[in-house]
C-alpha positions as CSV (number, residue, x, y, z in Angstrom):
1,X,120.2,77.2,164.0
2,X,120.2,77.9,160.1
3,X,123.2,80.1,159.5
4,X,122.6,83.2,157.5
5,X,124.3,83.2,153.6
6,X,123.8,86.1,151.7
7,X,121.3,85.6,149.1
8,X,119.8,87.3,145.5
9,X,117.1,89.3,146.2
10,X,115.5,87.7,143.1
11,X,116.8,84.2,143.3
12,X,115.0,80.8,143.7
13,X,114.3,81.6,147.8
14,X,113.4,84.8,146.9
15,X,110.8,83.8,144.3
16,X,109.7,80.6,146.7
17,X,108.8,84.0,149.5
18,X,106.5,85.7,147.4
19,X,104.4,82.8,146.3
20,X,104.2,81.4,150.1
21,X,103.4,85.1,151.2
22,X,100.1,84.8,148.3
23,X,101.8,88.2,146.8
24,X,102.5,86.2,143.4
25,X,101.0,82.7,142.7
26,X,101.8,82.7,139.0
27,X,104.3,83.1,136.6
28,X,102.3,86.1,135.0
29,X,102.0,87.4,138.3
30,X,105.7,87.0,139.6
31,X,107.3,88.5,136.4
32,X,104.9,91.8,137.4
33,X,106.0,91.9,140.4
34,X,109.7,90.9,140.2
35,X,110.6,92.7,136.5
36,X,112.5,89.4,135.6
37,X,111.6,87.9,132.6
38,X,109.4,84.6,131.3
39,X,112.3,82.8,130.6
40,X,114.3,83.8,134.3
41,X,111.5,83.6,136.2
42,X,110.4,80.1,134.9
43,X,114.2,78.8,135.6
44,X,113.8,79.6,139.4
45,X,110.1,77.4,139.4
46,X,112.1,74.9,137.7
47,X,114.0,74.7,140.1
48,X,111.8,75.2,142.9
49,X,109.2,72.4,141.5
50,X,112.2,69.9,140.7
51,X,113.4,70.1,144.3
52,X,109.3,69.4,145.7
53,X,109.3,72.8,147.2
54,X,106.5,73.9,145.1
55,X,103.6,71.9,143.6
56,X,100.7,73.1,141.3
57,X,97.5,74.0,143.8
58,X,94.2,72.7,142.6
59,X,92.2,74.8,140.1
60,X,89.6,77.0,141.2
61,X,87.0,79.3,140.2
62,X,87.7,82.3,138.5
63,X,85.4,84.2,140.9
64,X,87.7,83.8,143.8
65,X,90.3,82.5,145.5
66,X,93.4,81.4,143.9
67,X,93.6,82.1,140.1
68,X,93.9,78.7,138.2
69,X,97.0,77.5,137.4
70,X,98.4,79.0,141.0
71,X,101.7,77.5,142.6
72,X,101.4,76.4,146.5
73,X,104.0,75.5,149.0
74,X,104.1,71.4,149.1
75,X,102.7,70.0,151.9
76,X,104.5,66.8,151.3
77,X,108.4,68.3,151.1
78,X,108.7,67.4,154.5
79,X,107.7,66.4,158.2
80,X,107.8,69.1,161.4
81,X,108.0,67.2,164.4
82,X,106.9,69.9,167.2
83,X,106.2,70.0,170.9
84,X,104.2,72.5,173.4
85,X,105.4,72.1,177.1
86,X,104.0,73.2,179.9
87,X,104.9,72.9,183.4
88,X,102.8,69.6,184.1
89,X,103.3,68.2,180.4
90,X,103.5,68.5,176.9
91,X,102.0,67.9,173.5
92,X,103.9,66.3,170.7
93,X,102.8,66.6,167.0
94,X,103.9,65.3,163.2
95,X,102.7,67.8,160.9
96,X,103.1,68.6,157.3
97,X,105.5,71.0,155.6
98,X,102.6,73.1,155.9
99,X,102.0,72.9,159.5
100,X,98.9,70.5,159.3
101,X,98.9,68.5,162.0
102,X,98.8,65.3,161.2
103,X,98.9,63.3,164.3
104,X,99.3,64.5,168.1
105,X,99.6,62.8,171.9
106,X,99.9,64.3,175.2
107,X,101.2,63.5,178.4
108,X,101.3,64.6,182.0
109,X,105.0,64.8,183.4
110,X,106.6,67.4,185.6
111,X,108.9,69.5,183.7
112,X,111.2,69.7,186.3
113,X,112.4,66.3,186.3
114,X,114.7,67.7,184.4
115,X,116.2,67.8,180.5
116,X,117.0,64.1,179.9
117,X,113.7,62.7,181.4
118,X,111.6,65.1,179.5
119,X,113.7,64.9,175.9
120,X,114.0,61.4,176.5
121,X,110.2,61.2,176.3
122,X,109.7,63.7,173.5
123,X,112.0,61.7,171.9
124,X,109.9,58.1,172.2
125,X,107.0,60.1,171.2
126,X,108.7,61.5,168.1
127,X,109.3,58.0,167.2
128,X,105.9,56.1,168.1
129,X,104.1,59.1,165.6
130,X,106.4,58.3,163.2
131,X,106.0,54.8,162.9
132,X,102.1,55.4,163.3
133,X,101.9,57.4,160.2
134,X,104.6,55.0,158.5
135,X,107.2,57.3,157.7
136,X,110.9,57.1,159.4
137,X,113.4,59.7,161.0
138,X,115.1,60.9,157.0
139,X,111.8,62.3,156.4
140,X,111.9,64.8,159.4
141,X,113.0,68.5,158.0
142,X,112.6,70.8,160.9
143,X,111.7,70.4,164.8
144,X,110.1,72.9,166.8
145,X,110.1,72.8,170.4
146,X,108.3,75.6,172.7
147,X,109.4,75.7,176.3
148,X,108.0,77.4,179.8
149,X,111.1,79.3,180.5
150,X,113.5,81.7,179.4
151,X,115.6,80.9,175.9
152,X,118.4,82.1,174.6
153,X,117.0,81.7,171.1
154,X,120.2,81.0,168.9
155,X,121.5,78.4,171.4
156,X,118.5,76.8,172.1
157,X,119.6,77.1,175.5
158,X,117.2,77.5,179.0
159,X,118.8,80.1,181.2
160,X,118.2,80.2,185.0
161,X,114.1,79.3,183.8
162,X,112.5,79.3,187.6
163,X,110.4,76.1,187.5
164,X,112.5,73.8,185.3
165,X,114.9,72.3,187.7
166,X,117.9,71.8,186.4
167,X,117.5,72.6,183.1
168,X,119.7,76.0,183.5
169,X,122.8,76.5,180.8
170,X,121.0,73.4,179.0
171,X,121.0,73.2,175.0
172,X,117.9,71.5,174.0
173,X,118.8,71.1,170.2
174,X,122.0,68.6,171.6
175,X,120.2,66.5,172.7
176,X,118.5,65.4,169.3
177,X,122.0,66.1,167.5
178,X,122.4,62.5,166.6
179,X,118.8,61.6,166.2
180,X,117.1,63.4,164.0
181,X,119.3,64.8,160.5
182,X,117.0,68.4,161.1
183,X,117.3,71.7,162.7
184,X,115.8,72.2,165.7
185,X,114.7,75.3,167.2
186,X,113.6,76.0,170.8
187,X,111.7,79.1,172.2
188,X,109.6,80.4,175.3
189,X,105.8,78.9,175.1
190,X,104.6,82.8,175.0
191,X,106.4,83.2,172.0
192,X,105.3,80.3,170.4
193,X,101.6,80.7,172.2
194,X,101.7,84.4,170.5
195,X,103.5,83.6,166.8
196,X,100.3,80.9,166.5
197,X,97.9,83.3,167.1
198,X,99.2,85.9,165.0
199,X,99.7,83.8,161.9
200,X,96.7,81.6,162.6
201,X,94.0,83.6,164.3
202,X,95.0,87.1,163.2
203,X,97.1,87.5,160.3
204,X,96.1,91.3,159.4
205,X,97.0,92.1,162.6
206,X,100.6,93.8,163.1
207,X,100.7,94.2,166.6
208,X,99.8,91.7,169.1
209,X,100.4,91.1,172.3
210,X,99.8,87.0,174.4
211,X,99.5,86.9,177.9
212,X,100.0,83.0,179.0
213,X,98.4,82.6,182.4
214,X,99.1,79.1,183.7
215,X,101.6,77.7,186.1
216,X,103.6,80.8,185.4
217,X,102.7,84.3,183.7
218,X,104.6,85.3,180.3
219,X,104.1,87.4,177.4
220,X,104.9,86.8,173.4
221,X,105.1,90.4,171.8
222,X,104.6,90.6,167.8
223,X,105.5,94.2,167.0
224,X,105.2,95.2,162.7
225,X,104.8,91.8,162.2
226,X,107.8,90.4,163.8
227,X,108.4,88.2,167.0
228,X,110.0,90.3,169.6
229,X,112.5,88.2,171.6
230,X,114.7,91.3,172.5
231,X,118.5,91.4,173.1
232,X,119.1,87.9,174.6
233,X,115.3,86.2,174.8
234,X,114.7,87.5,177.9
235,X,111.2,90.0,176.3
236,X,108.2,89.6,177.8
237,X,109.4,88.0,181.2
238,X,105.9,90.2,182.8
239,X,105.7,87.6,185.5
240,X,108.5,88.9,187.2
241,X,107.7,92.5,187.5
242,X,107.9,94.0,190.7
243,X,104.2,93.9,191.3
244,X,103.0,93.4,194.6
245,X,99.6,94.4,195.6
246,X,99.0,98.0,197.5
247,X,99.8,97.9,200.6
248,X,100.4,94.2,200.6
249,X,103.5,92.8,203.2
250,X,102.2,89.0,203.2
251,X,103.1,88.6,206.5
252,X,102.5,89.3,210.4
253,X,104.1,92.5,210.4
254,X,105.4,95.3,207.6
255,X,109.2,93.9,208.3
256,X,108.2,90.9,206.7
257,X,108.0,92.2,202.8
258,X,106.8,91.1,199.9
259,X,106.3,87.4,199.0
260,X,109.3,85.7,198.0
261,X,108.9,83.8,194.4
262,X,110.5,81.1,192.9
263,X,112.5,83.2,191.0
264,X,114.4,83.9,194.0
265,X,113.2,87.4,194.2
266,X,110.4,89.2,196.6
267,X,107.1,90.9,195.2
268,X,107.2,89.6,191.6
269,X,103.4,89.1,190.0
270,X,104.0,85.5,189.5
271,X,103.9,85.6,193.5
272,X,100.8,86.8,193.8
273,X,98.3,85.7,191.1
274,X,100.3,83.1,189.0
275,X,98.8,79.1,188.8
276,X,101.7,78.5,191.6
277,X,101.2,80.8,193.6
278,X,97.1,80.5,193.5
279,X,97.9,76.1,193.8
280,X,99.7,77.2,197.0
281,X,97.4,79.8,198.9
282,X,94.6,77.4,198.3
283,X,95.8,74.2,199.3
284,X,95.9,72.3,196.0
285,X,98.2,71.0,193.4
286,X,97.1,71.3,190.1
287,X,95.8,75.1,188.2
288,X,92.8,72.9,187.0
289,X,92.1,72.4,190.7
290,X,91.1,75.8,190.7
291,X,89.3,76.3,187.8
292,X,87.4,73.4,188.6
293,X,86.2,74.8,191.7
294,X,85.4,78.2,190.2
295,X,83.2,76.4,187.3
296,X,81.1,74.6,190.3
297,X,80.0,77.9,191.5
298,X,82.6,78.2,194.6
299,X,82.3,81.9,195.7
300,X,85.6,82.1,197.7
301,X,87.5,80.8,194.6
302,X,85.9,82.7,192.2
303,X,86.6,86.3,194.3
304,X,90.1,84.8,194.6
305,X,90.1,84.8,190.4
306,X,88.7,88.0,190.2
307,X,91.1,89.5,192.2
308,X,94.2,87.8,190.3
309,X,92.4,89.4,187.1
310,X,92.7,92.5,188.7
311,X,96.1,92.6,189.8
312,X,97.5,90.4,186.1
313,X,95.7,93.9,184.7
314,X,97.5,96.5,186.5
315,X,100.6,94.8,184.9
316,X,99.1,94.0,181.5
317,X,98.3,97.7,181.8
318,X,101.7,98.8,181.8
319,X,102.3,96.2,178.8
320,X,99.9,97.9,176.7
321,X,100.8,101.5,177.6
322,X,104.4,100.8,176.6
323,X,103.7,98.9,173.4
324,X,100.6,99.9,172.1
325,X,99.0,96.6,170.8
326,X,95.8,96.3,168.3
327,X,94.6,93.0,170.1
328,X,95.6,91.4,173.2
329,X,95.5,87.1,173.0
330,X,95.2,86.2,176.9
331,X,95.5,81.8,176.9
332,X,96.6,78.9,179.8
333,X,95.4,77.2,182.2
334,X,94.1,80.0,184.3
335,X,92.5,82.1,181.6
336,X,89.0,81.6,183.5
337,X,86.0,84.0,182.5
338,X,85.9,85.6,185.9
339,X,89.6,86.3,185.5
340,X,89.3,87.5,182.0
341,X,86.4,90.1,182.5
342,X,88.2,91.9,185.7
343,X,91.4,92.0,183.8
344,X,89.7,93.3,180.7
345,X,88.2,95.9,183.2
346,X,91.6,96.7,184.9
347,X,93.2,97.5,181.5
348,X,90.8,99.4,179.7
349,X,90.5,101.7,183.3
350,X,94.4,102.0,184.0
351,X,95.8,102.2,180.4
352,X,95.8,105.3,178.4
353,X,92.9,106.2,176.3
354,X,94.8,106.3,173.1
355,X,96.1,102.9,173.7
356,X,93.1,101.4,174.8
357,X,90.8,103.5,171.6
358,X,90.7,100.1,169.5
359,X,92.3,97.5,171.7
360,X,90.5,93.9,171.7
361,X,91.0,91.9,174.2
362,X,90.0,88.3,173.8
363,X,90.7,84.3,174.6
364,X,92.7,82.6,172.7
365,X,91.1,80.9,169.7
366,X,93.5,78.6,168.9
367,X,93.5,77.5,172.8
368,X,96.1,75.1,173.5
369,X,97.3,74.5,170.2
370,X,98.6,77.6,169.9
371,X,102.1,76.7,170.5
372,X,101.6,73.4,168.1
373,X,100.8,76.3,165.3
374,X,103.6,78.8,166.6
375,X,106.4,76.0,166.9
376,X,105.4,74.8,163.0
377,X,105.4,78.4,161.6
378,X,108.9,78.8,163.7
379,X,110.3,75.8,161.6
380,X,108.7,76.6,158.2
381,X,109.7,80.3,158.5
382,X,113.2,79.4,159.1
383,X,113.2,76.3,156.4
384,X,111.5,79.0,154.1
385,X,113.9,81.3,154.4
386,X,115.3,82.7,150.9
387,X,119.2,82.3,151.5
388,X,118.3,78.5,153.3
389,X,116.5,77.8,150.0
390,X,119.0,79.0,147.9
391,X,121.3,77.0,149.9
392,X,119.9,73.6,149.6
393,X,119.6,74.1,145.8
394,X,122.9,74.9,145.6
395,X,124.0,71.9,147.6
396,X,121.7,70.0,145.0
């Protein structure tokens, strides 16, 4: 993690926020805004253009867009090296400073074989990109890595995550310590999945909520603008609501009690109508399995999605009673139309009126890049930030 350092509201990192935010692009337009002078103002974008931070953008019409003469964020300061995992694989990606992705691969391996298989791997594929593009490890200046699990987001560590094997009290960012010269910042996929969408998909929107349906269930909550990770990383851990069906005992008699998940616990959602769970009751191994069968028209499977789409509403329900989002993101593996329309039905019946007056609920547009574009605005955000900036230039 980047450590914080207390920063000048109106120093180089300070400037460097408003012209990535588009609030002021020019010096004109950052004196107005700031109150500093010609003279202070163009010391900090000396600075800031010395150290290939900032570059000048390309000239453009004076009927739109940005004004000529505008200042941009270089795309060329730096490589983000990021990774989207999933239970059954990941993707790796280069990318620009800017988040461009520049080249990607991905591969099928079972997340629970554990922390050095799967880094290990990561790690090879870091390399081959790099040496495709023709650039080497020194050029690296941030890695983002999203994860299926819970994360205690300072650490970068997993903590008791229910389908990665041995991964528990594991810190990810160790692992690259001695490889890469670059932060590196870990997460839960919904939190990546949901920061993507946000920034990439809906960036007026304040309030958003992503509901990952895959292997396992999980939610990424963007409240005013901000990623909500809560007290220890633990927010949005919906799959593992108490959430058993009415009337539901799963077994040959009441005595027998709710299903037992994973996570140790009995009656959790992930139980019921998660990828897993779904891969179990219908005798095969892979989510795409079932989606497979429910795109050729099998009836049985697709009254077995609608009734997942049900009960993942009565939950996402409660989600959206309690924080009151303006759109709802649903993504993963299992997000399957007949799913999506009697969970869209579910919510707008069982959550309050109010909450419900304005609420869209759609697929993900971004689909499984989301986390690619959550994991590079992760890194850029924290390379970005004012008092890192002001940092490195003092270093310099």
């Amino acid at each position: 993690m980047l450590a914080p350092l207390s920063t000048s509201p109106t120093g180089p990192g300070a400037i460097l926020t408003l012209v990535r935010s588009g609030q002021a692009v020019t010096r004109a337009g950052l004196m107005e805004i700031t109150g500093l002078s010609r003279s202070t103002i163009g010391q900090r974008l000396d600075q800031l253009l010395a150290a290939g931070y900032l570059i000048a953008g390309p000239v453009e019409s004076s009927t739109g867009g940005r004004p000529a003469g505008g200042l941009v964020i270089n795309p060329q300061f730096g490589l983000l090296l990021l990774v989207a995992a999933g239970a059954s694989g990941f993707t790796a990606a280069i990318a620009d400073f800017c988040g461009n992705v520049i080249e990607q691969r991905s591969v099928t391996m079972d997340i629970a074989r554990g922390p050095a298989a799967v880094l290990g791997r990561m790690q090879t594929i870091f390399r081959d990109l790099l040496n495709q593009i023709g650039h080497k490890p020194a050029g690296v200046k941030g890695i983002g890595i999203g994860l299926p699990g819970p994360v205690a987001f300072p650490e970068g560590q997993l903590v008791r995550p229910p389908i990665m094997t041995g991964w528990d009290g594991y810190r990810v960012p160790d692992f690259f310590a001695g490889q890469f010269d670059a932060p590196v910042l870990v997460d839960n996929d919904a939190n990546l999945m949901a920061l993507g969408e946000q920034q990439q998909s809906f960036p007026q929107v304040k309030d958003l909520l992503y509901l990952k349906l895959g292997t396992g269930i999980g939610v990424g909550l963007i409240m005013d603008g901000q990623l909500q990770r809560g007290a220890q990383g633990a927010a949005g851990n919906i799959g593992h609501w108490f959430m058993p069906p009415a009337g539901d005992t799963s077994g040959s008699s009441a005595a027998a009690g709710p299903r037992l998940c994973r996570c140790g616990n009995q009656g959790c959602l992930e139980a019921y109508s998660s990828g897993w769970a779904l891969c179990e009751e219908c005798g095969v191994t892979r989510v795409r399995d079932l989606t497979r069968r429910a795109a050729d028209g099998d009836m049985a499977m697709l009254a077995r999605l609608r009734a997942a789409g049900q009960h993942q509403g009565e939950a996402l329900a409660l989600a959206v009673n309690l924080t009151n989002p303006a759109v709802v993101v649903v993504g993963g593996s299992l997000a399957q139309d007949q799913l999506l329309a009697a969970l869209r039905e579910t919510v707008y019946r069982r959550s309050g009126s109010l909450a419900t007056r304005s609420l869209q609920i759609v697929a993900g547009p971004l689909g499984n890049d989301a986390g690619l574009h959550g994991a590079a605005h992760l890194v850029s955000d924290a390379l970005l930030a004012p008092h890192v900036v002001d940092r490195h230039l003092s270093a310099g």
